[in-house]
N, C-alpha and C positions, 0 to 999 in steps of 0.2 A: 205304854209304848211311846207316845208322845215325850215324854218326860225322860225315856230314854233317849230317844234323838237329839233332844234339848240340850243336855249333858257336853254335846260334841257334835257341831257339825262338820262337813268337808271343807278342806284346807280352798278358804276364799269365800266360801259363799256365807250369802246375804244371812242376818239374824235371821232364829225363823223362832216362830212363838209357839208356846208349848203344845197348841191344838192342832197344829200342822201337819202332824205325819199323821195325826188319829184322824184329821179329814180323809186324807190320800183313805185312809183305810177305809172309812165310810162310805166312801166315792166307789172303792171298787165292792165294798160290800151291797150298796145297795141297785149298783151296776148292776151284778151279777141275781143279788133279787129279784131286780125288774127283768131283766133277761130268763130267770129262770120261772117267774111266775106266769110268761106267755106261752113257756116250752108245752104244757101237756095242752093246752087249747088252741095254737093256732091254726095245729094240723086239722082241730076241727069245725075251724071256722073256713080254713081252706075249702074242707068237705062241704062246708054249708051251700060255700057260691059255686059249685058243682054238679049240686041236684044229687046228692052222698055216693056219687060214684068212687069209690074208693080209690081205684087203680087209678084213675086219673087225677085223684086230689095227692096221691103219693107222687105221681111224677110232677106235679105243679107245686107240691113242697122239696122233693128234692131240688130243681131248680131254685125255688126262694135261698135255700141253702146254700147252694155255688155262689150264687149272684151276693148273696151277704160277705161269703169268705173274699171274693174278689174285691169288694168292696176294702174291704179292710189289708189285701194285700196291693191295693192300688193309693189308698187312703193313711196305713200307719204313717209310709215315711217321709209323707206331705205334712203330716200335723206334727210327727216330730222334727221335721226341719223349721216348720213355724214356731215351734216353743222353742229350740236352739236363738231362733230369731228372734222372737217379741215377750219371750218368757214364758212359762209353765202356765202360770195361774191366767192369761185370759183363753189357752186355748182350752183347760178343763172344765173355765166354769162353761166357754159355750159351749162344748161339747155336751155337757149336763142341758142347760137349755135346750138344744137342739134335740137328746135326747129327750124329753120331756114330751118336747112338740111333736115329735113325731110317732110317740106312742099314742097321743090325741088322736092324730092323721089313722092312723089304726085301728083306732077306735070308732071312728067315724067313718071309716072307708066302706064307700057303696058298692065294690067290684072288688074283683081281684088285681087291674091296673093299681087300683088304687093301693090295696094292699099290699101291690109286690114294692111300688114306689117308698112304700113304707118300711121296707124289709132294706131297700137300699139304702135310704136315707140312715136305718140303722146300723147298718154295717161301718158309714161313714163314722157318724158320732161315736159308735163305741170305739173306734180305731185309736181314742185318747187315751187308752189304760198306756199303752206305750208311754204317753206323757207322764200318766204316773210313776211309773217308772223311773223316770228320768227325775224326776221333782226326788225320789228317794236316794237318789246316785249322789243330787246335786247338797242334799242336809244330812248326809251320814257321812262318816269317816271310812276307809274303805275296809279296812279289818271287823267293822261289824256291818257293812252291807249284808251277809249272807243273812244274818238274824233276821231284821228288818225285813230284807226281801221272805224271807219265811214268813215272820208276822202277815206281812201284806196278802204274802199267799192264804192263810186262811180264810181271810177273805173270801176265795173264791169255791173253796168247801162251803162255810156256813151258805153264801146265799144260794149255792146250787140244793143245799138242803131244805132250806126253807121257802126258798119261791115256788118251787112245783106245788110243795104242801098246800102255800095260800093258793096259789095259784089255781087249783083243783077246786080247793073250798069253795072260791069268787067263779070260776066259769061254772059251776052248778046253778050257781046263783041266777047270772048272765053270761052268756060267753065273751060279750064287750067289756063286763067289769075288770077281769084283769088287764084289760091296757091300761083303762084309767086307774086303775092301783100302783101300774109300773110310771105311769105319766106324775104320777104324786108324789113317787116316789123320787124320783128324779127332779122335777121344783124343788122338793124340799131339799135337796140333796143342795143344788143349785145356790139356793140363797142362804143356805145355810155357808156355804164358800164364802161368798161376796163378804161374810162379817166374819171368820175367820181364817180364810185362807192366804198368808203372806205371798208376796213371790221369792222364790227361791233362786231364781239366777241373777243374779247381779249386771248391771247392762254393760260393763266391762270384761265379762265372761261370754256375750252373746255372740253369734256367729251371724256374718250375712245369707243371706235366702239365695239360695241358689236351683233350678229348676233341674240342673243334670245330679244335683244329690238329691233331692226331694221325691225323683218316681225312682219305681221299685230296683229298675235297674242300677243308679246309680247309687242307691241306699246299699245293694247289694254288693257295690265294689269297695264301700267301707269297709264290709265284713273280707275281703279278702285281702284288704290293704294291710294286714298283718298275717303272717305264718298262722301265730298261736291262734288269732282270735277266726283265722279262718279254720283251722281245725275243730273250734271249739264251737262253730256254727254248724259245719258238718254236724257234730254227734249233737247238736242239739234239735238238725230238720232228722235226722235218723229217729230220734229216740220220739220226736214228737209225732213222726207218723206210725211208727207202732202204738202210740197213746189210743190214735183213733180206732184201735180195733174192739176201746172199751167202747164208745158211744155208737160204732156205728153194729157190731154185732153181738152184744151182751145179751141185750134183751131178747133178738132171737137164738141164740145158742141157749141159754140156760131154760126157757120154755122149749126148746127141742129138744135139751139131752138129757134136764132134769124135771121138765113135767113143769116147771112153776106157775102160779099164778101169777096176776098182776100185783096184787097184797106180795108178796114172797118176792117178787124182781122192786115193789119200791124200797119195803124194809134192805133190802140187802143192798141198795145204791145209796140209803140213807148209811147205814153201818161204813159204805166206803169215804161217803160226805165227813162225816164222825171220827172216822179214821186218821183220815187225811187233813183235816183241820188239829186236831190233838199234836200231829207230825211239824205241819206249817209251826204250829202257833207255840209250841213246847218243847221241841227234840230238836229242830235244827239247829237252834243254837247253841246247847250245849255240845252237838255231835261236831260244827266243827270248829268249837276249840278246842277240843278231845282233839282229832282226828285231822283239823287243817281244809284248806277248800279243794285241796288237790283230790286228798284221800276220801274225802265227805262226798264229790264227784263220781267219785271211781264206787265207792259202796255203794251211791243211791243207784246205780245204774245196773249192779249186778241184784238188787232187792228186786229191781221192776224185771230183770230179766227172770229172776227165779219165782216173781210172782204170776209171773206170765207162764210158765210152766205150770205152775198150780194149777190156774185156773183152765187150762191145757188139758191136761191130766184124769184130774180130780173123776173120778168117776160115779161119786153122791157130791148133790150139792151140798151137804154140810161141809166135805172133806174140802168143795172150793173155798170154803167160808175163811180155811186156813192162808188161802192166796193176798186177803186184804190186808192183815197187817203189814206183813211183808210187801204188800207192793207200798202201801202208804209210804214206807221209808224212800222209795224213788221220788219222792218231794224233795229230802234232802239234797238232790243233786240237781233241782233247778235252782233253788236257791244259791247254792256254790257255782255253780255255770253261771249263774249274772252278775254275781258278785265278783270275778275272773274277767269277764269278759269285759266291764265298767275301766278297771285298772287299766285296760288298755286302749282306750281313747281320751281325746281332753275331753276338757271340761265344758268346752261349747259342742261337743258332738256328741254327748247322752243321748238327746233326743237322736240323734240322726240312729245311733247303735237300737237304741231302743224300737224305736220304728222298723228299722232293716232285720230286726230280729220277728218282730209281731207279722213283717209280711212274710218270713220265711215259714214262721208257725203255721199262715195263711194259708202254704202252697202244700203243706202237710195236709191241711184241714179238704182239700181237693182232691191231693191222692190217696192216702187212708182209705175213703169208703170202698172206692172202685176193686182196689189190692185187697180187703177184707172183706167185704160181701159177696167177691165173685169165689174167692178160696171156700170160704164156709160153703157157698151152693154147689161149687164143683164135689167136696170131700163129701157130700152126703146125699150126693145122688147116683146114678146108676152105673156111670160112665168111670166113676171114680176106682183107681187102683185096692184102694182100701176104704172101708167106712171109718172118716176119723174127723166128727164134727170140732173136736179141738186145735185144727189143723189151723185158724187164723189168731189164734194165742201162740201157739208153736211158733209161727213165722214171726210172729212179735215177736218173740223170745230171740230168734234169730238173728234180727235186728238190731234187739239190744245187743244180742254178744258184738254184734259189728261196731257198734257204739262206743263197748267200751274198749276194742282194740285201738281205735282213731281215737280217745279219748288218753288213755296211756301212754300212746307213743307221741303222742300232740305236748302232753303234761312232760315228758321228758325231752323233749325236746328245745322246752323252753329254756331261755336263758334270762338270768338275772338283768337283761335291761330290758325284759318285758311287765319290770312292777310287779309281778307276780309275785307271793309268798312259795318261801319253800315248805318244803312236807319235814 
């Protein structure tokens, strides 16, 4: 991957050396590690400072969870307007420091103040993937953005695959070892930067700091400051709040309606990890230059709609099994959504687009739970017109279709001096 970026970077920006985009990938792959190696233990470290009252460690984790997303929809499009300003590479490596230290803080927390400070402090740092982003905008040419950004995405399959795994292994162990596996993880990560990560924006290309673009509001009025690229935010907060209805009711809907166990719900979120990483790292880029970013769009979004029906539906879980390939191809149309949306800002306002995008993801990551855990409890309870636990996929599915009509008519609407390729 590295060695493809090297080939050709974007028109103006700085040399960049052949281990540069293999870091960005590294960065978000061991991001995502460390983040996913705390996921199966922290809820029960919550429970530890509790006294294992459950019901009350689940409402003091759902809160660490708001309080995290907030973080990061208050937080992207302050760090992307700092990397706009002072460059990519000092705001990634401290984010990696930062991130480091405050998995330690974690590790070492005596309460749950402690711990929830640690939860914010996290939301902060990790709010740099935006920057990667933008570091990818700033060394690709924009005809192969969508690959790249595919490449990058697997990233965040593999280490959602593999952090739980270790992650399980190390909290058997001790329930404090996975922080400090994710704090290691992140040093390393860290100085492994400082000796090869170049900067990618050129100080000729940099933009001043400005505080009314940097909060979430005014990061938000980039995205409207164009037709296309505000259409293309739309279907991108639409499609991202249907996403949440995998994380927040999977696991209870498929032990409700197909008996599973815990063995059977992790293999089968690994199979979608496996899935979707194959998708990222191998199909996107052939699919659009077959197909184009407009059309590669418009399919990944009607696969996630028809996979959401599957998994809807399906009435044995094997038959759901059929829903994962098919939704994995809904990758392909994040990747053509950023790769679209990039053409239509300069070259000093990546970060800002990239940030005002990660806080929009944010505000998905708030409403999601509430819109699908309260459907799934109303359709299978007593009160319900019909029993139809499938009822919070259906509504995704919904969603999706609304996606890709604002998506279509957004795509046609454009005109050739929005840099857009045509189909």
């Amino acid at each position: 991957m590295s060695g493809e970026a090297g080939e050709a970077t974007a028109p103006g920006a700085a040399p960049i050396r052949r281990g540069a985009v293999a870091f960005i990938f590294v960065t978000i792959l061991l991001d995502m590690v460390a983040l996913g190696v705390i996921m199966p233990i922290l809820p029960r470290l919550v429970e530890s400072f509790v006294e294992n009252d459950t019901a009350r460690a689940a409402r003091i984790f759902g809160l660490f969870g708001t309080a995290w997303a907030v973080m990061q929809f208050v937080f992207s499009p302050v760090l992307g307007a700092l990397s706009d300003r002072f460059g990519r590479r000092p705001v990634v490596l401290l984010s990696n420091f930062g991130l480091g230290a405050d998995y330690v803080l974690m590790a070492m927390a005596p309460s749950l103040v402690w711990l929830f400070i640690g939860r914010v402090i996290s939301g902060i740092t990790s709010a740099s993937i935006s920057t990667a982003f933008a570091y990818i905008a700033d060394v690709t040419p924009p005809e192969r953005r969508a690959a790249i950004f595919g490449r990058i995405g697997a990233a965040f399959g593999a280490g959602f695959i593999f952090g739980p795994a270790l992650g399980g292994v190390l909290g058997d162990i001790d329930p404090r070892l996975p922080f400090w596996a994710a704090a290691a993880l992140s040093f390393v990560n860290a100085f492994y930067g400082l000796l090869v990560l170049p900067e990618s924006l050129a100080p000729e290309r940099r933009a001043p700091f400005h505080w009314k673009t940097a909060n979430p509001i005014g990061a938000l009025r980039l995205l409207g400051s164009d037709a296309v690229l505000a259409g293309l935010s739309v279907v991108n907060f639409i499609a991202q709040v249907a996403h949440v209805v995998l994380p927040s009711t999977f696991v209870l809907y498929a032990t409700y309606r197909y008996g599973w166990d815990s063995k059977t719900v992790g293999l089968t979120l690994a199979m979608v990890g496996i899935c979707a990483m194959l998708v990222q790292g191998l199909c996107i880029g052939p699919i659009v230059r077959l197909l184009g970013e407009r059309r590669a769009l418009v399919m990944g979004l009607c696969c996630g709609a028809i996979g959401f029906v599957i998994f809807g539906v399906a009435p044995t879980g094997p038959l759901s099994w059929l829903g994962i390939p098919v939704m994995s191809l809904w990758g392909v149309s994040g990747a053509a959504l950023q790769s679209l949306t990039t053409r239509l800002v300069a070259a000093d306002q990546q970060g800002q687009l990239q940030g005002a995008t990660s806080s929009v993801q944010s505000v998905s990551q708030l409403v999601g739970p509430f819109l699908f855990t309260l459907t799934f409890a109303y359709f299978i309870g007593a009160s319900a017109p019909w029993h139809l636990p499938g009822a919070p996929f259906l509504l995704a599915a919904m969603l999706m279709v609304v996606s890709i009509v604002i998506a279509i008519r957004t795509l046609a609407g454009a005109s050739s001096e929005t840099k857009m390729p045509r189909p």
